[in-house]
VEXTORFI-876587 format. One record per residue (C-alpha): residue number from 0; residue in three letters; x, y, z. Coordinates in Angstrom, 1 decimal. Last residue first. Example, Ala and Ser with C-alpha at 12.3 -4.5 7.8 and 13.67 -1.06 7.14 Angstrom:
BEGIN
(1; 'ser'; (13.7; -1.1; 7.1))
(0; 'ala'; (12.3; -4.5; 7.8))
***
This chain:
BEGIN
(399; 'unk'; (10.1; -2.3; -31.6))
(398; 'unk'; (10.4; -4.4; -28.7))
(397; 'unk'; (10.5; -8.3; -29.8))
(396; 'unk'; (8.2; -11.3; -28.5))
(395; 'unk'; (9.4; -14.8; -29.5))
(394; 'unk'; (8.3; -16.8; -26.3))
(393; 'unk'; (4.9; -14.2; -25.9))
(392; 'unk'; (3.7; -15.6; -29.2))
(391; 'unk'; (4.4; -19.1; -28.7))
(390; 'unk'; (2.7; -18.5; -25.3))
(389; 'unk'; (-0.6; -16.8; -26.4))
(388; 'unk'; (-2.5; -20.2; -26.6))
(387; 'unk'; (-2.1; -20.4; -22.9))
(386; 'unk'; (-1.6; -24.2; -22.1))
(385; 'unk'; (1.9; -24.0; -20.9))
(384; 'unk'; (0.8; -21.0; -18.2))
(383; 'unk'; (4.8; -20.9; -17.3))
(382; 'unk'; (6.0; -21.7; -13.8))
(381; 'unk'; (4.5; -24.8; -14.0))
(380; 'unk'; (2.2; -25.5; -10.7))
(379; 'unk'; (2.6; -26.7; -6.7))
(378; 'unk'; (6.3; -25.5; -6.7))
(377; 'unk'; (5.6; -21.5; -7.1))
(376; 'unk'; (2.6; -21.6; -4.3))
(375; 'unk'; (5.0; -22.6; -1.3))
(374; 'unk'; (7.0; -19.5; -2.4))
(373; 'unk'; (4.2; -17.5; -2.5))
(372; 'unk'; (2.8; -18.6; 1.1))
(371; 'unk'; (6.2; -17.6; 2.8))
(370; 'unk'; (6.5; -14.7; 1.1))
(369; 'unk'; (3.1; -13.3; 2.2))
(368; 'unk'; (4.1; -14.3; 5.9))
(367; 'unk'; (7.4; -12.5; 5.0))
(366; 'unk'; (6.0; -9.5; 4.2))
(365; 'unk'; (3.9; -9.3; 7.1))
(364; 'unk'; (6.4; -9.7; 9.3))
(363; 'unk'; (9.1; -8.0; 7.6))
(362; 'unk'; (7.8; -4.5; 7.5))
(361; 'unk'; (6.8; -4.2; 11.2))
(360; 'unk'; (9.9; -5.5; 12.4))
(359; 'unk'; (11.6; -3.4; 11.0))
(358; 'unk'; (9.6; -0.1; 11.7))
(357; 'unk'; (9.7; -1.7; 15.5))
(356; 'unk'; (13.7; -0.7; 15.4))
(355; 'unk'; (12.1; 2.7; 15.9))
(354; 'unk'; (12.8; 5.7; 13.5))
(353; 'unk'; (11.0; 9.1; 14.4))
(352; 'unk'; (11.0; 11.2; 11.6))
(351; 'unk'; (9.7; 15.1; 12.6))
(350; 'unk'; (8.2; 17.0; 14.9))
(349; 'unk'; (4.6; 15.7; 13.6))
(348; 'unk'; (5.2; 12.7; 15.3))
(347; 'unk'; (2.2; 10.3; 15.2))
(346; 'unk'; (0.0; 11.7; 12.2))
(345; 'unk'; (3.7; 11.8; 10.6))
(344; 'unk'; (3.9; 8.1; 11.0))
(343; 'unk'; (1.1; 7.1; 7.9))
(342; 'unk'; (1.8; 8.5; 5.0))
(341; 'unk'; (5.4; 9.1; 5.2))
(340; 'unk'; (6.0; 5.3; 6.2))
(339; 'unk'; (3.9; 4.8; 2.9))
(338; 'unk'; (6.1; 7.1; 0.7))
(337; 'unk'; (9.3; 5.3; 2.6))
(336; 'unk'; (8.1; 2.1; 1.7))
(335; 'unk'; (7.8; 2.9; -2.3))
(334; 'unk'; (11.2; 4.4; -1.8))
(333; 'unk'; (13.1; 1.2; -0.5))
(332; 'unk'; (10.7; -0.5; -3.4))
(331; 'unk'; (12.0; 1.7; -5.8))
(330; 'unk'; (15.0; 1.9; -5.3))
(329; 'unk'; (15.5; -2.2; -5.2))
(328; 'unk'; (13.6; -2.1; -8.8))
(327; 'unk'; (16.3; 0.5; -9.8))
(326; 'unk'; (19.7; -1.5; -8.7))
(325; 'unk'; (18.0; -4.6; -10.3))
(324; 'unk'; (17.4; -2.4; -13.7))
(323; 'unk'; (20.6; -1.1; -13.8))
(322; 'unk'; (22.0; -4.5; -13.5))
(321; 'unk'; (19.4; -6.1; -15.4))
(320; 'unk'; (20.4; -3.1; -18.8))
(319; 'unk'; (18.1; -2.9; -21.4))
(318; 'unk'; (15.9; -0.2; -19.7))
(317; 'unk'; (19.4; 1.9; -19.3))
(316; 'unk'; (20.1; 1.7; -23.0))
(315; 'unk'; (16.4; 2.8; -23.6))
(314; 'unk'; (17.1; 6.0; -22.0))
(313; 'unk'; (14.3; 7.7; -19.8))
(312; 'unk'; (14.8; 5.2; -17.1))
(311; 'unk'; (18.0; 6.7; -15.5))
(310; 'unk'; (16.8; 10.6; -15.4))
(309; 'unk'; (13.1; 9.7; -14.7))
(308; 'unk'; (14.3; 7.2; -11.6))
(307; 'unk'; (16.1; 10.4; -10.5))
(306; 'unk'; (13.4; 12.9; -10.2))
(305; 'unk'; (10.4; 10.8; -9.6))
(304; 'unk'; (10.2; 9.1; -6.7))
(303; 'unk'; (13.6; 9.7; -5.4))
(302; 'unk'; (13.8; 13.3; -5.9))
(301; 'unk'; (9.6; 14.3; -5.1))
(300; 'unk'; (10.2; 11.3; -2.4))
(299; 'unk'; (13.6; 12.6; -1.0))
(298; 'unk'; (11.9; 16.4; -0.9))
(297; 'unk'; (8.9; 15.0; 1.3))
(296; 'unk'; (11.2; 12.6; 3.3))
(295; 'unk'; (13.8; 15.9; 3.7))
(294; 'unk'; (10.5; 18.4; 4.9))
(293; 'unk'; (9.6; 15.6; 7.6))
(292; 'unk'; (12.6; 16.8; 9.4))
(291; 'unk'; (10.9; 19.2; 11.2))
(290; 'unk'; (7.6; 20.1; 9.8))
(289; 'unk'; (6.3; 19.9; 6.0))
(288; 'unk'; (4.8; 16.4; 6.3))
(287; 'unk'; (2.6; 18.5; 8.8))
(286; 'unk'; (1.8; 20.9; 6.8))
(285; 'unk'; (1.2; 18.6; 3.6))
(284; 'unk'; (-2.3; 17.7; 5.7))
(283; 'unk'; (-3.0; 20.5; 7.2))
(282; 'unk'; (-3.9; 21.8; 4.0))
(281; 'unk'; (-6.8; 19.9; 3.3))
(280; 'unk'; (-8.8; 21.2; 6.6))
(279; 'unk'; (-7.5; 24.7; 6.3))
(278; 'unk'; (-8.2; 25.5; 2.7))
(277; 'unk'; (-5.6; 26.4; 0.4))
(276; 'unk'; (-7.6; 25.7; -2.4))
(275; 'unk'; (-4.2; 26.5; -4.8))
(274; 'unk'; (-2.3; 24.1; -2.3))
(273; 'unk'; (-5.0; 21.6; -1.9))
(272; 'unk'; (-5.5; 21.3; -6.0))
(271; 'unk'; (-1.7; 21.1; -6.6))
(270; 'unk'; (-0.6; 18.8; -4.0))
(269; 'unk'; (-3.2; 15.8; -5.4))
(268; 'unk'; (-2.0; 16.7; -8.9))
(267; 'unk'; (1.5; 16.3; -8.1))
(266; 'unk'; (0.9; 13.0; -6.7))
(265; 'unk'; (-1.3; 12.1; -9.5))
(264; 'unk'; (1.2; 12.9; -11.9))
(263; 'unk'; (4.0; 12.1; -9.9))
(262; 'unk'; (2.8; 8.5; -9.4))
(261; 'unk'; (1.9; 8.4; -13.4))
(260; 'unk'; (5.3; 9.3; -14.3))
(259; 'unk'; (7.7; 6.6; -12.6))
(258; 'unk'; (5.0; 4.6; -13.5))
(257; 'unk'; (5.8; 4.8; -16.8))
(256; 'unk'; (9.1; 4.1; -16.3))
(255; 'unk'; (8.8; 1.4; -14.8))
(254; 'unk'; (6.7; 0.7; -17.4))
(253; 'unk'; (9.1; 0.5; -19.9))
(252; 'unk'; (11.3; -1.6; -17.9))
(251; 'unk'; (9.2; -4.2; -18.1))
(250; 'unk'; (8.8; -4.1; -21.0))
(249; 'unk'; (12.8; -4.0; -21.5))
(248; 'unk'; (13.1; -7.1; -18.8))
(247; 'unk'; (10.4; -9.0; -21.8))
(246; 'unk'; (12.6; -8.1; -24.3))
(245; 'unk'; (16.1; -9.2; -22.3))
(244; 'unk'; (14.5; -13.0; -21.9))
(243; 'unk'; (12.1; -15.0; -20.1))
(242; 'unk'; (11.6; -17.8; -21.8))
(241; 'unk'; (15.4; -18.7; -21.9))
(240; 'unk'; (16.3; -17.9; -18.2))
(239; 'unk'; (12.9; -19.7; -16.6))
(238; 'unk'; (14.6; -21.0; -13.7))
(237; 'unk'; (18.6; -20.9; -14.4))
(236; 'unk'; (19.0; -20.2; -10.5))
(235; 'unk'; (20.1; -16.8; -12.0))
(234; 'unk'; (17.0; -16.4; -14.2))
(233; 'unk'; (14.9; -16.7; -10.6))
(232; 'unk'; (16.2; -14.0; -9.3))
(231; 'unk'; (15.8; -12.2; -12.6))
(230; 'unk'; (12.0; -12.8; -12.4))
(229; 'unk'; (11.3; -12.0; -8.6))
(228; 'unk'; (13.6; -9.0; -9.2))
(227; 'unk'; (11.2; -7.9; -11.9))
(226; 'unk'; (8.1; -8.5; -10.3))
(225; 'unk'; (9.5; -6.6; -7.0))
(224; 'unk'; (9.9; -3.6; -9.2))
(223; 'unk'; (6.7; -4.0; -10.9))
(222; 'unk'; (4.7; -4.9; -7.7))
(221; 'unk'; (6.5; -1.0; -6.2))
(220; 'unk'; (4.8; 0.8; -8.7))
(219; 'unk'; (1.8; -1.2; -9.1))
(218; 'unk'; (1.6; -0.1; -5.3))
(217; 'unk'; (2.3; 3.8; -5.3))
(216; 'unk'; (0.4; 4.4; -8.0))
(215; 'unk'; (-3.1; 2.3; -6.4))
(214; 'unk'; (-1.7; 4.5; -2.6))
(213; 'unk'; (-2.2; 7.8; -4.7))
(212; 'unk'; (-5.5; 6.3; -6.7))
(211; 'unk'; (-6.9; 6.0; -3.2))
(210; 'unk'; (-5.6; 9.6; -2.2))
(209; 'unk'; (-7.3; 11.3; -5.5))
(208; 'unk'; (-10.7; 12.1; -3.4))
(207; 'unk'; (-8.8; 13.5; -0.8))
(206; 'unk'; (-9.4; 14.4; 2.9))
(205; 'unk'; (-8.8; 15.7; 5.8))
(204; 'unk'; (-10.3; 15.9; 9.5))
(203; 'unk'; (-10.1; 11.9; 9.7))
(202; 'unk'; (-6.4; 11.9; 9.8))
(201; 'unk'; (-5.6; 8.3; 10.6))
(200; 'unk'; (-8.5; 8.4; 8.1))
(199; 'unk'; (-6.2; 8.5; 5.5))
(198; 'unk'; (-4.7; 5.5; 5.6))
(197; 'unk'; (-6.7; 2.1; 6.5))
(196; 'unk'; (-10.2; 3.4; 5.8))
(195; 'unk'; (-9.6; 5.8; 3.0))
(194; 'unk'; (-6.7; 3.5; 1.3))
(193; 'unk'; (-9.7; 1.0; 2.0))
(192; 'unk'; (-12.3; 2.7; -0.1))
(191; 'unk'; (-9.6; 3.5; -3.1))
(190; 'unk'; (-9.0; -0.4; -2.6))
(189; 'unk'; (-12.6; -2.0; -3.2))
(188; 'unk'; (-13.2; 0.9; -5.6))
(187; 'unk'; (-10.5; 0.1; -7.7))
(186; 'unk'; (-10.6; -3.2; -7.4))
(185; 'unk'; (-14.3; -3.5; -7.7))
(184; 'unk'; (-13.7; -2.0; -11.1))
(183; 'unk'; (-11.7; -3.9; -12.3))
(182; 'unk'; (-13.4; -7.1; -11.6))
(181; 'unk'; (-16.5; -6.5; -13.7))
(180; 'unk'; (-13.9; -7.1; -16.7))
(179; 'unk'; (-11.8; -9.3; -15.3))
(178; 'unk'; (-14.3; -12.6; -13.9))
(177; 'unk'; (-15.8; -12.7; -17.6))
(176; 'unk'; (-11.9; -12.3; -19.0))
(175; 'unk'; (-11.2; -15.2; -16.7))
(174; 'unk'; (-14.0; -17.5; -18.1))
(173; 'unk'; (-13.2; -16.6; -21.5))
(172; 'unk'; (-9.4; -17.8; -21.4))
(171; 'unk'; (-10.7; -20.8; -18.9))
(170; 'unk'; (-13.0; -22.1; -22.6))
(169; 'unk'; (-9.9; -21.8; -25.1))
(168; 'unk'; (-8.5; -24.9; -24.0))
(167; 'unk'; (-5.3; -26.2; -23.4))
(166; 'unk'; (-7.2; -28.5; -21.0))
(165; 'unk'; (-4.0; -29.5; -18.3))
(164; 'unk'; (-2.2; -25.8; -18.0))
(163; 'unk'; (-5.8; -24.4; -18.9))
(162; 'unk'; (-6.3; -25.6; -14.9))
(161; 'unk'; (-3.6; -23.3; -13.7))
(160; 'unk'; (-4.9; -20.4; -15.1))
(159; 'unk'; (-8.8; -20.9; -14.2))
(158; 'unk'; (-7.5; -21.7; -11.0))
(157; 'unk'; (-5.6; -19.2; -10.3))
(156; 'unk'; (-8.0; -16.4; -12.0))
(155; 'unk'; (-10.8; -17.9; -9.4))
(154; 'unk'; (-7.9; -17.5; -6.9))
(153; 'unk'; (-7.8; -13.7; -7.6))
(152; 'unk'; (-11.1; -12.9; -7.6))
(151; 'unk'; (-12.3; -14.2; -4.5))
(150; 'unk'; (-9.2; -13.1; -2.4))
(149; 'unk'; (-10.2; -9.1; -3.7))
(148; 'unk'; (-13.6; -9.7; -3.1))
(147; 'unk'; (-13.1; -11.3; 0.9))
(146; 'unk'; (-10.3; -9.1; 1.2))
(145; 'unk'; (-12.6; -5.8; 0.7))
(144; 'unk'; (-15.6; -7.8; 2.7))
(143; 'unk'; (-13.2; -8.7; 5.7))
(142; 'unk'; (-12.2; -4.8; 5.7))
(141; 'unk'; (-15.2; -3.3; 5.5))
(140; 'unk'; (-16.9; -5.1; 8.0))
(139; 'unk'; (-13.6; -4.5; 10.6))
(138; 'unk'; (-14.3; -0.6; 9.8))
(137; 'unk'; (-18.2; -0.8; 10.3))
(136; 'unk'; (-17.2; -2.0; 13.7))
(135; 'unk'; (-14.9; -0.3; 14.7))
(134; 'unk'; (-16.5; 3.1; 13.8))
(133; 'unk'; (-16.0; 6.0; 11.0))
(132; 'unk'; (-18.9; 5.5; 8.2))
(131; 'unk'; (-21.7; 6.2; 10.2))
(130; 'unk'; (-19.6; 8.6; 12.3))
(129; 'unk'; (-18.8; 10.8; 9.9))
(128; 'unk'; (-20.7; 13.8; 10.6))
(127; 'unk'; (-19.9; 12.9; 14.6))
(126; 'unk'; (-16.1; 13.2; 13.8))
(125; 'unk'; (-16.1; 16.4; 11.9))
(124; 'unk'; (-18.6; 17.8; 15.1))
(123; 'unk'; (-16.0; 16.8; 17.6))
(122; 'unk'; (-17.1; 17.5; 21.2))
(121; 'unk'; (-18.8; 14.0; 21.8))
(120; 'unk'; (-16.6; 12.2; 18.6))
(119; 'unk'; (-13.8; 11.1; 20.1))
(118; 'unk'; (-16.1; 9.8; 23.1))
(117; 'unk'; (-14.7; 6.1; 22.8))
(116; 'unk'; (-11.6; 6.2; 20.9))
(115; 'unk'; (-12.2; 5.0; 17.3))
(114; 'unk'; (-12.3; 8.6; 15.8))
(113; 'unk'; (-8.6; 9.1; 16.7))
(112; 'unk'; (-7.4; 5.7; 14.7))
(111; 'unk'; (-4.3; 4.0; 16.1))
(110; 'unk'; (-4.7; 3.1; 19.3))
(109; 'unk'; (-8.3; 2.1; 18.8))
(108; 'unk'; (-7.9; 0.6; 16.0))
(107; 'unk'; (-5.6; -2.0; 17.5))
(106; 'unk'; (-7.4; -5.1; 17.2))
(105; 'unk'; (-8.5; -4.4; 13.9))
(104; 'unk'; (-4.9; -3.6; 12.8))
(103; 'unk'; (-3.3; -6.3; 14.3))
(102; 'unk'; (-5.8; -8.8; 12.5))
(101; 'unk'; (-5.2; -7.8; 9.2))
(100; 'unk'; (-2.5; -10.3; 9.1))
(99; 'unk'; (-5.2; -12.8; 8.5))
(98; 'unk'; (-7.3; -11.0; 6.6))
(97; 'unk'; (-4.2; -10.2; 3.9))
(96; 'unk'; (-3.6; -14.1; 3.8))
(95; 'unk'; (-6.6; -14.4; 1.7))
(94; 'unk'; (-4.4; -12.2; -0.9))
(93; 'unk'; (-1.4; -14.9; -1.1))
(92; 'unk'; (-3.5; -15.9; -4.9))
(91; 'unk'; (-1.9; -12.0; -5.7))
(90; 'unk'; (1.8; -13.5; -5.9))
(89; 'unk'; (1.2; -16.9; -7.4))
(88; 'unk'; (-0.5; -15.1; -10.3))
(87; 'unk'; (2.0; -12.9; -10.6))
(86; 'unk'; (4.6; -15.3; -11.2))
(85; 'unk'; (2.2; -17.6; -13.4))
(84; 'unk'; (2.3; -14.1; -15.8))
(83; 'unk'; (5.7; -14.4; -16.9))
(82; 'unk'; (5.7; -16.3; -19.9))
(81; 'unk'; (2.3; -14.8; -20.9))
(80; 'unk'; (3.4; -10.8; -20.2))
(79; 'unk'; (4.0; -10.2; -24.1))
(78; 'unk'; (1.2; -11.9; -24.8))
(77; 'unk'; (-1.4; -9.4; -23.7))
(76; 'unk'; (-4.8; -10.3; -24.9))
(75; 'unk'; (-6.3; -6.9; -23.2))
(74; 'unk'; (-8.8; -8.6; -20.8))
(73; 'unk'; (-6.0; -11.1; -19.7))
(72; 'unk'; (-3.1; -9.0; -18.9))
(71; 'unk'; (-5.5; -5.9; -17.5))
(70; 'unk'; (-6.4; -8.6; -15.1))
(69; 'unk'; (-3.2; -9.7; -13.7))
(68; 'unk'; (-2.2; -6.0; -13.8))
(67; 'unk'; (-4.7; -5.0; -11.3))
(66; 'unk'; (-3.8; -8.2; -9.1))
(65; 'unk'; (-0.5; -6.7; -9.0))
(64; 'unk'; (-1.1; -3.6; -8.1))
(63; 'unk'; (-3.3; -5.1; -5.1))
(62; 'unk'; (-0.6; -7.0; -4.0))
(61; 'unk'; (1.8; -4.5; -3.7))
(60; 'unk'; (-0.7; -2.5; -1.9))
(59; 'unk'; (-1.1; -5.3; 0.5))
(58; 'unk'; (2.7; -5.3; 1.1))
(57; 'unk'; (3.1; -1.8; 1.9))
(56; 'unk'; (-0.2; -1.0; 3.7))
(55; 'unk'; (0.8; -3.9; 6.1))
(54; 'unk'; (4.9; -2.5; 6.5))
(53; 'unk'; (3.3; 0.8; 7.4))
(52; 'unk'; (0.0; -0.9; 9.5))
(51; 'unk'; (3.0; -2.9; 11.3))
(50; 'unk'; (4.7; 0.5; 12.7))
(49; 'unk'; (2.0; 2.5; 13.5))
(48; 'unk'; (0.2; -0.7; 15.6))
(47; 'unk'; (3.9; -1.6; 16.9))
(46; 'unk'; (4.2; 2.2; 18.2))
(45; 'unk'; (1.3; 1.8; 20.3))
(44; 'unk'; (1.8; -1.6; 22.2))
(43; 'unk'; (5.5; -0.5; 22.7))
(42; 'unk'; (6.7; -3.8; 25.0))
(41; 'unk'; (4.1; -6.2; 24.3))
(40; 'unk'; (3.7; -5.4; 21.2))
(39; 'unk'; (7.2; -5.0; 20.1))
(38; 'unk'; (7.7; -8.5; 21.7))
(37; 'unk'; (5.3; -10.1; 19.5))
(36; 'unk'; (7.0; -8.2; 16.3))
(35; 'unk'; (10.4; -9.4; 17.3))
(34; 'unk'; (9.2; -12.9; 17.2))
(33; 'unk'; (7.0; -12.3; 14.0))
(32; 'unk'; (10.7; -10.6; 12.5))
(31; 'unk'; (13.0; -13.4; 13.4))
(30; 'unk'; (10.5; -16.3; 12.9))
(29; 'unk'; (9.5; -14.9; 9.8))
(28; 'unk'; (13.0; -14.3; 8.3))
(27; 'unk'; (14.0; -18.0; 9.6))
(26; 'unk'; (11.1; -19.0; 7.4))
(25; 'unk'; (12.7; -17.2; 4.3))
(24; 'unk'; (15.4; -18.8; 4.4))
(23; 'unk'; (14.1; -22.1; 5.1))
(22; 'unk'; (11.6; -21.6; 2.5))
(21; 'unk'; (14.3; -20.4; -0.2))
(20; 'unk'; (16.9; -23.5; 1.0))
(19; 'unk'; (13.8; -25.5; 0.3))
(18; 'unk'; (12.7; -24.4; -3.1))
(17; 'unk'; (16.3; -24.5; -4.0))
(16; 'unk'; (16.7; -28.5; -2.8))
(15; 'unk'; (13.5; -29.1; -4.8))
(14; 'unk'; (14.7; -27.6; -8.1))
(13; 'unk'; (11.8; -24.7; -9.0))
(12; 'unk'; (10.1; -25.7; -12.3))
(11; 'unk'; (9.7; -24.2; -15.6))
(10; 'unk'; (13.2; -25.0; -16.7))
(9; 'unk'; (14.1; -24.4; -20.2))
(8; 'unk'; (15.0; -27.2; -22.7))
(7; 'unk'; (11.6; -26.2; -24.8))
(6; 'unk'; (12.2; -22.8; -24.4))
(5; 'unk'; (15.9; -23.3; -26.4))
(4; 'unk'; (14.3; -25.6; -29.1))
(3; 'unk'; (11.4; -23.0; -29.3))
(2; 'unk'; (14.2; -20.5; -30.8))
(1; 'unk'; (14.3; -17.2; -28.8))
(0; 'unk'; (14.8; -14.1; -30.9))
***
């Protein structure tokens, strides 16, 4: 058990010369990857639209699952999560960036989206059905009002959260839970509706009404991993490394591993129902992920996804364990982009995999933009919400 004379010595800020040897590193990133990016684009116009919306759909998802854990956290009391909760909340307050990096996609819909090319839909009658809902325009709309609500949201949490840090009082607690509760559920139908708009309408002849809680899996999934390696990074620069402690990595852990479960649950459940159908316009689908060498990402995802992490999580030894745990949160995230890549590219190249030094590129961009912002975030407040009343309770947390 942590004693409060060992929290109390902890740090619960970032040293100024580390916060700047982090931006500066991750700077250089962004100027590598955004000037790679540019030239992409003018080079491959096409390929740098598939390529960005991957590495976009992988970072925004991230956010989003994190977001959705921010405000399960506070409507359920958790205090196991209250010393490391001011990490999350610096991740998902990066969401307004989300517009901003939107922009590639909105510009290139055309390129990338069959029922945005003028005419698509003249001798199409799939297309002309869904029209209303399938255009540029309604499609930019959609997307400033999903990051609109989702930015919204999240920095009225920030500040509610960082303000408590100065009132200690019990008043910002309520007024988050308000904001939570009605919040939930425009996150989920806020993001099922843009999974549809930004993913699975690259195939607008197929759907799925479980494909938005597909990408939701596939995006808590990947925010825990990058959570955790967030928090241990941070341990080894002695930020945080008595508060934090081997309970709250072993929770962590835990849901992992539940994760682990839910994706290939609702993956699974997704195959099942379109395989037993086995209708034409759903199947085509899984065909195509099931041509050339397409068939080894589908059968490294049902391994790598699932399989494997399943194996190493399901002992509590191994939940217990950062290095094990580090070695799996990298996994996962590799994996989580790979599921996205898998998504989106075989609409492109139904042959098979098709890497292009672009997929780089296209990853880092975004993702450093969003790491630049967080990292700027983590010095402006404690690293710990010191006035949550929870915090004595989360310090001394055990695992049964």
């Amino acid at each position: 058990m942590i004693q409060h004379a060992s929290h109390a010595q902890d740090s619960y800020r970032i040293d100024p010369g580390l916060w700047t040897r982090g931006r500066n590193a991750i700077a250089f990133v962004a100027l590598i990857s955004w000037i790679a990016a540019i030239a992409g684009f003018i080079l491959e116009p096409a390929r740098f639209y598939q390529s960005y919306l991957v590495g976009f759909l992988f970072t925004t998802f991230i956010l989003l699952g994190g977001l959705f854990f921010l405000m399960v956290m506070f409507l359920t009391g958790s205090a196991w999560s209250v010393t490391m909760r001011r990490v999350v909340e610096n991740m998902v307050v990066t969401l307004p960036l989300g517009l901003v990096l939107a922009i590639p996609i909105l510009y290139g819909v055309g390129d990338l989206y069959e029922w945005a090319r003028p005419g698509a839909a003249a001798h199409d009658a799939v297309l002309r059905a869904k029209q209303a809902w399938l255009n540029p325009s309604a499609f930019t709309n959609r997307t400033i009002i999903y990051f609109f609500l989702w930015s919204l949201w999240a920095t009225r949490i920030y500040k509610h959260s960082t303000r408590q840090d100065e009132t200690r009082s019990l008043k910002q607690m309520h007024a988050i839970s308000r904001w939570c509760a009605p919040g939930l559920l425009m996150l989920v139908l806020s993001g099922t509706l843009a999974s549809f708009d930004w993913s699975m309408s690259l195939d607008p002849h197929w759907y799925s009404t479980i494909f938005g809680l597909y990408c939701f899996a596939g995006g808590a999934f990947a925010f825990m991993a990058l959570w955790f390696l967030i928090l241990v990074s941070l341990r080894e620069k002695g930020v945080l490394r008595n508060s934090v402690n081997m309970e709250h990595y072993h929770d962590i852990g835990k849901w992992m591993f539940a994760l682990t479960i839910f994706w290939a649950y609702i993956a699974f459940s997704q195959y099942l129902l379109i395989w037993y159908a086995n209708i034409p316009e759903e199947t085509i689908w899984f065909m195509h992920r099931f041509q050339g060498s397409w068939s080894w990402i589908s059968a490294l995802l049902l391994f790598g996804h699932f399989i494997f992490p399943f194996l190493v999580l399901v002992l509590r030894s191994s939940k217990r364990n950062l290095r094990t745990l580090t070695f799996m949160a990298v996994w996962f995230l590799i994996i989580q982009y790979i599921d996205f890549y898998w998504q989106v590219m075989p609409n492109f190249y139904h042959s098979g995999v098709s890497p292009h030094w672009l997929d780089i590129a296209g990853l880092l961009a975004p993702a450093s933009a969003f790491g630049l912002l967080f990292w700027n975030r983590m010095r402006a407040h404690a690293l710990m919400p010191l006035g949550d009343p929870r915090l004595e309770q989360g310090l001394h947390f055990q695992n049964a």
